[in-house]
LODO-252570 format. One record per residue: x, y, z of N, C-alpha, C in turn; residue in three letters. Coordinates in pm, whole numbers, plus 50000, padded with zeros to 5 digits. Layout:
REM residues N
XYZXYZXYZALA
...
This chain:
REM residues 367
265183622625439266263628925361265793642525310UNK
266503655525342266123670025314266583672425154UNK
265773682425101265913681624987267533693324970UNK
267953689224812268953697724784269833700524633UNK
270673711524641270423715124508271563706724410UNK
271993703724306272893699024302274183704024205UNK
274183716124206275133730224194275583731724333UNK
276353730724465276893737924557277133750724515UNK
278113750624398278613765024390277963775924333UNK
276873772424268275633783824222275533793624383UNK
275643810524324275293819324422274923833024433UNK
274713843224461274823851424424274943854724313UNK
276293855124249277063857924138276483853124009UNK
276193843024031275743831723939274543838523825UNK
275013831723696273823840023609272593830123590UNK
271853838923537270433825923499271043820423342UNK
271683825023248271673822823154273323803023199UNK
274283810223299274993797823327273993785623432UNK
272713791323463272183780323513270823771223431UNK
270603779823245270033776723196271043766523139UNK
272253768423135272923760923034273043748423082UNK
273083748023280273273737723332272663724623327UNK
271373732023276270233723123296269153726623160UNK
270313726123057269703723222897268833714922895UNK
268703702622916268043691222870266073692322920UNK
266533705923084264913704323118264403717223058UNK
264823723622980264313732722884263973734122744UNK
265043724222662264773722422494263423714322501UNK
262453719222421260933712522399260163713122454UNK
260533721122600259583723922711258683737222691UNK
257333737922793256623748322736256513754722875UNK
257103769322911257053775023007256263786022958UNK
255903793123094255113805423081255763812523200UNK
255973824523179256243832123280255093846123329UNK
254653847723443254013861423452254773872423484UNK
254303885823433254633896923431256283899923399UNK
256503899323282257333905623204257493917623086UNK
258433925523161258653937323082260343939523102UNK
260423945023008262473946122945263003949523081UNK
262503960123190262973963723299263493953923415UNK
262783941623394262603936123496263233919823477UNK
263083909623641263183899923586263023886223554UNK
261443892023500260513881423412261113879123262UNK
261113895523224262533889723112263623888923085UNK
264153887823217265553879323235265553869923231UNK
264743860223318264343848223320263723849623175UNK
263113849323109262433847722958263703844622891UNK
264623855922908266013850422828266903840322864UNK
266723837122950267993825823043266703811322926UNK
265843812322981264793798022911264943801122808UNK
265033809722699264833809822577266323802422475UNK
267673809822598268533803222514268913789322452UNK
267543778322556267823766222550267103760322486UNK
266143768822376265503760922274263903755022336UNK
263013760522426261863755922492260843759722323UNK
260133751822384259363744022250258253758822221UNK
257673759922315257173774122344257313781322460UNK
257593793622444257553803422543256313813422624UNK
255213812922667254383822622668254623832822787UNK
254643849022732254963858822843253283865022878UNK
253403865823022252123869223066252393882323165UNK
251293895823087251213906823172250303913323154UNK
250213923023162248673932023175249013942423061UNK
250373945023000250373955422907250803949022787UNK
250243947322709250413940322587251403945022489UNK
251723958322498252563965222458254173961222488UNK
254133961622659255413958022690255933943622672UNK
254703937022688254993923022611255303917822487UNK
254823926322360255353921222265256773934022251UNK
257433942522317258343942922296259523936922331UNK
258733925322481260193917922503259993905422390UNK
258843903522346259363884522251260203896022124UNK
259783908322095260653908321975262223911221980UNK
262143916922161263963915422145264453897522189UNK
263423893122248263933879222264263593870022107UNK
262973870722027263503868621879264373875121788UNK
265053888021846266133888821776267163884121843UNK
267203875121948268653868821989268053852321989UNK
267393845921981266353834421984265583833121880UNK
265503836521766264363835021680263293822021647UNK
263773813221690263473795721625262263797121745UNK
262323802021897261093796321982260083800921925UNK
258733796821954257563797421986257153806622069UNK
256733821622048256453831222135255143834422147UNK
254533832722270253273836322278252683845122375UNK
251783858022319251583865822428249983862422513UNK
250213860722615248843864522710248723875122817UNK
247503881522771247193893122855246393886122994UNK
246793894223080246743891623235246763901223367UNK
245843903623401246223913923501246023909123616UNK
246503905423673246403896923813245693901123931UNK
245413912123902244883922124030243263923024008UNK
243083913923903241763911723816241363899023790UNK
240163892923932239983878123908238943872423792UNK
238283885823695237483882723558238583881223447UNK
239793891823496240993889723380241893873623406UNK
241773873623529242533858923578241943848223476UNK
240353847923476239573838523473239603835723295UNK
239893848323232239453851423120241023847723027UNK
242123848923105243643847323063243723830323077UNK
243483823823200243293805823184242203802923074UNK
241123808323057240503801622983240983798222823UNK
241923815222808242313812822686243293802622654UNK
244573800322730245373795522733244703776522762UNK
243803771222831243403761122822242803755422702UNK
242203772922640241963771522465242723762522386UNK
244263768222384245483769022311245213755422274UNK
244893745222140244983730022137246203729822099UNK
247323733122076248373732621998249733734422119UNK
249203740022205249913736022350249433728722440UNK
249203715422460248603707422542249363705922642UNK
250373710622657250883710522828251613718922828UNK
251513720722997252583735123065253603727123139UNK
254853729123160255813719723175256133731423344UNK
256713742323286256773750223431256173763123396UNK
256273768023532255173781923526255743789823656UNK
256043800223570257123810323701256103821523712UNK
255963819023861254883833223908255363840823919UNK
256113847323895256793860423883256253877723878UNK
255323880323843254493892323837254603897823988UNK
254573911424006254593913124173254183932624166UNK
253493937624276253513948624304254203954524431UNK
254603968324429255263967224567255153979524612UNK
254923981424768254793996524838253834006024750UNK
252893998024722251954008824671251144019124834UNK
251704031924764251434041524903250534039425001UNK
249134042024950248164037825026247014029325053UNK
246564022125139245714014125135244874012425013UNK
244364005324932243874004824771243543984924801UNK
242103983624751241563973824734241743975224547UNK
241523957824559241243956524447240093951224392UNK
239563954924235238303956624199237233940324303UNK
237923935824326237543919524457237433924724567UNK
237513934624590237733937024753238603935524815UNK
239673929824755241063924924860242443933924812UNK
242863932624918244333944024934244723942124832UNK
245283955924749246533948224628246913942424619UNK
248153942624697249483937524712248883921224754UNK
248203916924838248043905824861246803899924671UNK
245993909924599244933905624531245873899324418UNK
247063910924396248163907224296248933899324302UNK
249673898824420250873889224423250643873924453UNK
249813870424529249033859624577247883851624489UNK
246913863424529245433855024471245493852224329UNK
245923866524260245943862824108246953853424069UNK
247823848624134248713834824104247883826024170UNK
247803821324302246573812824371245683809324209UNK
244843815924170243553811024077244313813023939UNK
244843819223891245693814423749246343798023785UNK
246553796823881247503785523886246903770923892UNK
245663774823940244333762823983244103762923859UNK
243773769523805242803771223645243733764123565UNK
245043767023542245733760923432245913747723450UNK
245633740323601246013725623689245553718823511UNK
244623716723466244873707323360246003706023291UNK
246483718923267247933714923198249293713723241UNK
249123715823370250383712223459250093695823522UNK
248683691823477249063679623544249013668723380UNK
249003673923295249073664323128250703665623116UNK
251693677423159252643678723158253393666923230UNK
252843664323395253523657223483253023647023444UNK
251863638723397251843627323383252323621623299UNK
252913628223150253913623223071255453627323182UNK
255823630923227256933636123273257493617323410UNK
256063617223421255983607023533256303591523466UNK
255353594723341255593582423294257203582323223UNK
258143587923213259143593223147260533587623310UNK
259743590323404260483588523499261343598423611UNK
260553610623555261023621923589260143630223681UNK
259243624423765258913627923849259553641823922UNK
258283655723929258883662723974259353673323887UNK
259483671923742259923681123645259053689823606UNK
257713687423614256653696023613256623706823750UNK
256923721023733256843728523867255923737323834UNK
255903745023945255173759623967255743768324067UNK
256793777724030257733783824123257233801124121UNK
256983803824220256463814924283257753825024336UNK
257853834324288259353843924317258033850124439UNK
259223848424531258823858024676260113869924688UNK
260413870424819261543883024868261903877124956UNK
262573884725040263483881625158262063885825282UNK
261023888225257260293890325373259643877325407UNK
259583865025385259363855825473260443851625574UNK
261573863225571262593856825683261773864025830UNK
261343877625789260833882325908259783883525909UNK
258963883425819257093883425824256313875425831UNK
255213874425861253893862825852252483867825774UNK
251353860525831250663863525765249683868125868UNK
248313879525827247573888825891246373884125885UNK
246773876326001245353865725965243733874526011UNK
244103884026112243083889026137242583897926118UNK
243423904126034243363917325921244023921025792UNK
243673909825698244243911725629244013918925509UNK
242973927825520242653941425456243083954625453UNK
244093950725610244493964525670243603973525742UNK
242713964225810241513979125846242653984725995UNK
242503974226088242993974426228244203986026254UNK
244603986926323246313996226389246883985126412UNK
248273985926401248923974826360249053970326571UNK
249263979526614249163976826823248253967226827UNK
246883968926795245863961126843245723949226784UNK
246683946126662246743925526666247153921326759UNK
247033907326731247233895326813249053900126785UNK
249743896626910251353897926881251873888926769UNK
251513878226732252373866826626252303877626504UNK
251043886626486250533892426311251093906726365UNK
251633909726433252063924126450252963920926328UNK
253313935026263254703936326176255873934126267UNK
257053929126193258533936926272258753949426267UNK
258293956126375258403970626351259983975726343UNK
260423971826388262063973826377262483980626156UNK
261823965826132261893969425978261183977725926UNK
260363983225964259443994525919260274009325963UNK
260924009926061261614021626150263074019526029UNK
263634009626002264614012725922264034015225804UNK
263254009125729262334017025614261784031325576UNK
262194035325708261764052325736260384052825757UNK
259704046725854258294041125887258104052826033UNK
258204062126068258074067826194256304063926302UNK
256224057026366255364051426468254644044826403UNK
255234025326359254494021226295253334009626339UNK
253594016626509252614004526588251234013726528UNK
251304025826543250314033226550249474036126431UNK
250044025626278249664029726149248524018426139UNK
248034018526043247264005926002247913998625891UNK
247574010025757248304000925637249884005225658UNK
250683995025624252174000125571252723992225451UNK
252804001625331253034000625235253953985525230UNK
254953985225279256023970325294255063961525356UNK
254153961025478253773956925530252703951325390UNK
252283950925338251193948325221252023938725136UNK
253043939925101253993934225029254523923425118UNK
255133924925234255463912325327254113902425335UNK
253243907525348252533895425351252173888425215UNK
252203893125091251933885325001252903880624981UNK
254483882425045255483871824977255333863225086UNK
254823861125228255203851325285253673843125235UNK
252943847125155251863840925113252263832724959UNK
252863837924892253893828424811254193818024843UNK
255243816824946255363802724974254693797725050UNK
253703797025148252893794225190251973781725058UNK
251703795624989250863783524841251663775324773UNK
252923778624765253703764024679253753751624822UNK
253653754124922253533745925036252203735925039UNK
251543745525021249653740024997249693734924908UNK
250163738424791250013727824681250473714924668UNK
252323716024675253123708324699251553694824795UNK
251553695624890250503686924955249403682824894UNK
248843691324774247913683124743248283676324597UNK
249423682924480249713678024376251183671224367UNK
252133666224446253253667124408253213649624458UNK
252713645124554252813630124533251713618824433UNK
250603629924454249403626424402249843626424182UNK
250223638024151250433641224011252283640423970UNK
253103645824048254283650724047255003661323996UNK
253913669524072254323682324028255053692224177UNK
256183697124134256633701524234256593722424269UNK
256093723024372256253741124397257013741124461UNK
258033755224431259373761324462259463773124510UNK
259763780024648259723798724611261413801824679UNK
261413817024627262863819324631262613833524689UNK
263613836024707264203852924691265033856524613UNK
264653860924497265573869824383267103871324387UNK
266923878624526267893895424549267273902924538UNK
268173915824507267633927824515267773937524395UNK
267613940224310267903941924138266983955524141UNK
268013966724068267243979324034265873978223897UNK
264673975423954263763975523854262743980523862UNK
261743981223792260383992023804259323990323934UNK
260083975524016258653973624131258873983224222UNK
259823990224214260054001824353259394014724297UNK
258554012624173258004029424139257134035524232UNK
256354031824300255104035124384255774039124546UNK
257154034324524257764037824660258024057224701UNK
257594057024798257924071324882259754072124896UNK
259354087324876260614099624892261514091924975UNK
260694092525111261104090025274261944076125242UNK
261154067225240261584051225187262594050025109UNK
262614057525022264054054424961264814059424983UNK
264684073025060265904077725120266324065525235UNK
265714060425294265644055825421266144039125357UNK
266114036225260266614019125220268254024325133UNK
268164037825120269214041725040270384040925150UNK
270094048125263271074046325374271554030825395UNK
270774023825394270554005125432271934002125319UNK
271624004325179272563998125067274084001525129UNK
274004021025150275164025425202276044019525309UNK
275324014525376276184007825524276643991125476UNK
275783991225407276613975825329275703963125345UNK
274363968925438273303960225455273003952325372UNK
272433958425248272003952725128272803956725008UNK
272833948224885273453948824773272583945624641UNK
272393955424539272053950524429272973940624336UNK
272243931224299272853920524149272293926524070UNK
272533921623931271933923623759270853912623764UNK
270383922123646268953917423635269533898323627UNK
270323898623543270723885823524270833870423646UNK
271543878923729271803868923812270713870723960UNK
269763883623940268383881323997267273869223970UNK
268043867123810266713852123755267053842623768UNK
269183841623836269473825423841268363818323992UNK
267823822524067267643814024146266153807224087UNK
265783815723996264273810123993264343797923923UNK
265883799523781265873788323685266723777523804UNK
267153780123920267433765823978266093759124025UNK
265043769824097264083765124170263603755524034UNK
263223758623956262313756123813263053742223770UNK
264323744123763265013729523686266033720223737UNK
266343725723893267513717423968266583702223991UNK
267303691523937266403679923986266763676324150UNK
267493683624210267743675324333266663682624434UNK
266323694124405264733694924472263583687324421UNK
263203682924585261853678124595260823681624704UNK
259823676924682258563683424798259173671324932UNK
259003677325051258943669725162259043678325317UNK
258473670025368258603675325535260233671525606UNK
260153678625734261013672725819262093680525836UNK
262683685425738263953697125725264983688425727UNK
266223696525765267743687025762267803684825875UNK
268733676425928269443674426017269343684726159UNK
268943684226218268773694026310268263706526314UNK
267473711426208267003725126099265373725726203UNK
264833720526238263483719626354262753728026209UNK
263033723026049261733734125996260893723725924UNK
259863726725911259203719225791259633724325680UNK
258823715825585258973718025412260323723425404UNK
261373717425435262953715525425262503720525219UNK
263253731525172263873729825018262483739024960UNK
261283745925072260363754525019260813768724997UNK
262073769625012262423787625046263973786924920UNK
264333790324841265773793024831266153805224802UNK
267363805924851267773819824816269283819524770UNK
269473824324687271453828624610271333812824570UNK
270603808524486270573795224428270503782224526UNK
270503786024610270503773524755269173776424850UNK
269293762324915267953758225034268263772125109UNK
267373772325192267763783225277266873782425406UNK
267413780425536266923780325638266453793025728UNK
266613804625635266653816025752264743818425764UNK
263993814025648263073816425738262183818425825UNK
261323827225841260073824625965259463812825948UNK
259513804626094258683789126061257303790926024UNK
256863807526090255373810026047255433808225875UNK
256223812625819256463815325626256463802425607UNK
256753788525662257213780425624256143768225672UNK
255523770125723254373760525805252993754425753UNK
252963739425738251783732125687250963740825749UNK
250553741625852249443741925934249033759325888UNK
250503766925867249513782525802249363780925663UNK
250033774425563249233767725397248413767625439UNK
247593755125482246323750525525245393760825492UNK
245823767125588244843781125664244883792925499UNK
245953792225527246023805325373245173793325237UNK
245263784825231244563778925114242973777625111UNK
242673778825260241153783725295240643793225255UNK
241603802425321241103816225275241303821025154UNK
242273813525102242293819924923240943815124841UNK
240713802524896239913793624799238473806924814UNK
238043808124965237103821224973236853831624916UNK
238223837224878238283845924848237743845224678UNK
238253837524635238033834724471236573823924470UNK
236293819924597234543814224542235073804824483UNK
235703797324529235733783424428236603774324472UNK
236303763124502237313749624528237863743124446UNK
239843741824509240333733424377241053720424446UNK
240223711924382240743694724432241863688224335UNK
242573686124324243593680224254243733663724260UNK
């Protein structure tokens, strides 16, 4: 039986704040954390959709401490009664990773994390740029620093699910990872995933879709190495990839369930690092009717379905004739979504990406 949501009519349109309301009961007393939130964006959209429902505590996690306590103080002047807590975090930083769980495992007064929205993300940063680890941005940020924040906090996502389990609610404990629409057409770079190579000389499965790079305003992008999107596609199809990996090792074992989505497309600060060319060149895309921006608002309903719809669950097999695995790992406009790459969607590349993450961060996590 494939998993599914149990809103049909949640979509697009749909706000996070009408899908917080939907699902009051898995938010009053609950203790979420969200990463990377600032007023622009929507980590604190989502912050506000959870907040209206009374969660026991709230903690916002980012790297500027500044922009963080200016969203709990506009989210206590419409919310005042939650529990607001700030943690500093820079994700692109596995001593700051290490140093942000430790505190928060500190916390005795929060003994469990109920859900945890990975949300933080970088995007089209111009040029090739490691991070202080050695590894690509875009993949050190969007990926790894969720990957090892997410292992590290496992004590309190699994004290969460085992009251949740004993309660009967198996599954209410998540960890939902916001991706994009690039696991419909991307994979992962398995054999360069630093960017050294020209994108010609991979193996054909890890080539980019160059097609999408040429509408991006990408001119000869067999012939490039790094491409700015190209850095970013792979850490979102590495998103779900890890709620896949996990899902397998915590969700029958503890009952904790991972979720990833695609937003939409919402005017916010991750497009700052983007080129002239590029936005002229995605500006044409909106014009022809390709793509459409939503509000910040109804950019955060899909995450609060991934996070609190009970009719998702972890499982193989897909629907009815769907030939995908992990059926209910992808949603998009508040629903399952089949469009993407089976590579984005595949035990057998988790596996592989959970290898190489674990490498990358020096450390094994058994659940």
């Amino acid at each position: 039986m494939a998993s599914t949501t149990t809103h049909p009519e949640f979509n697009d349109q749909t706000s996070a704040l009408e899908v917080a309301k939907a699902f009051a009961s898995g938010i009053t007393g609950k203790t979420i954390i969200i990463t990377g939130v600032n007023k622009n964006g929507i980590g604190f959209s989502t912050a506000e959709a959870f907040a209206s429902q009374s969660p026991a505590h709230l903690i916002l996690a980012g790297r500027n401490p500044s922009k963080i306590q200016e969203c709990i103080e506009a989210l206590k002047s419409s919310y005042p009664t939650v529990n607001y807590r700030p943690l500093n975090l820079d994700l692109s930083s596995q001593k700051s990773v290490r140093t942000a769980a430790s505190e928060l495992l500190y916390w005795s007064d929060i003994p469990t994390i109920d859900i945890l929205i990975n949300s933080a993300g970088v995007m089209n940063i111009p040029s090739r740029t490691l991070s202080e680890d050695g590894i690509e941005l875009h993949f050190a940020t969007n990926h790894i620093g969720h990957f090892l924040f997410t292992n590290l906090i496992m004590p309190k996502l699994i004290a969460s699910a085992t009251a949740a389990a004993a309660a009967g609610t198996k599954g209410a404990t998540r960890v939902i990872n916001v991706s994009s629409l690039s696991p419909t057409f991307a994979s992962m770079r398995w054999s360069d995933v630093n960017f050294d190579k020209v994108n010609k000389t991979l193996p054909e499965a890890e080539q980019p879709n160059y097609d999408v790079h040429r509408q991006w305003g990408t001119v000869s992008p067999e012939d490039a190495s790094y491409l700015p999107l190209e850095g970013y596609n792979q850490s979102k199809v590495a998103n779900i990839l890890f709620g896949i990996g996990l899902n397998s090792r915590v969700f029958e074992k503890h009952g904790i369930l991972s979720v990833g989505l695609h937003p939409g497309i919402m005017q916010t600060e991750l497009s700052r690092s983007t080129s002239k060319e590029t936005i002229e060149a995605v500006g044409a895309l909106f014009a022809s009717g390709m793509f459409k921006f939503r509000s910040l608002d109804q950019g955060a309903a899909t995450s609060l379905v991934a996070a609190l719809d009970g009719g998702l669950r972890a499982g193989e097999g897909g629907g009815e004739g769907s030939g995908r695995e992990n059926w209910g790992a992808y949603l998009v406009d508040c629903q399952i979504n089949d469009r993407a790459n089976p590579l984005a969607v595949s035990s057998a590349e988790a596996e592989r990406l959970w290898g190489l993450s674990e490498e990358l961060v020096g450390e094994k996590f058994a659940w």
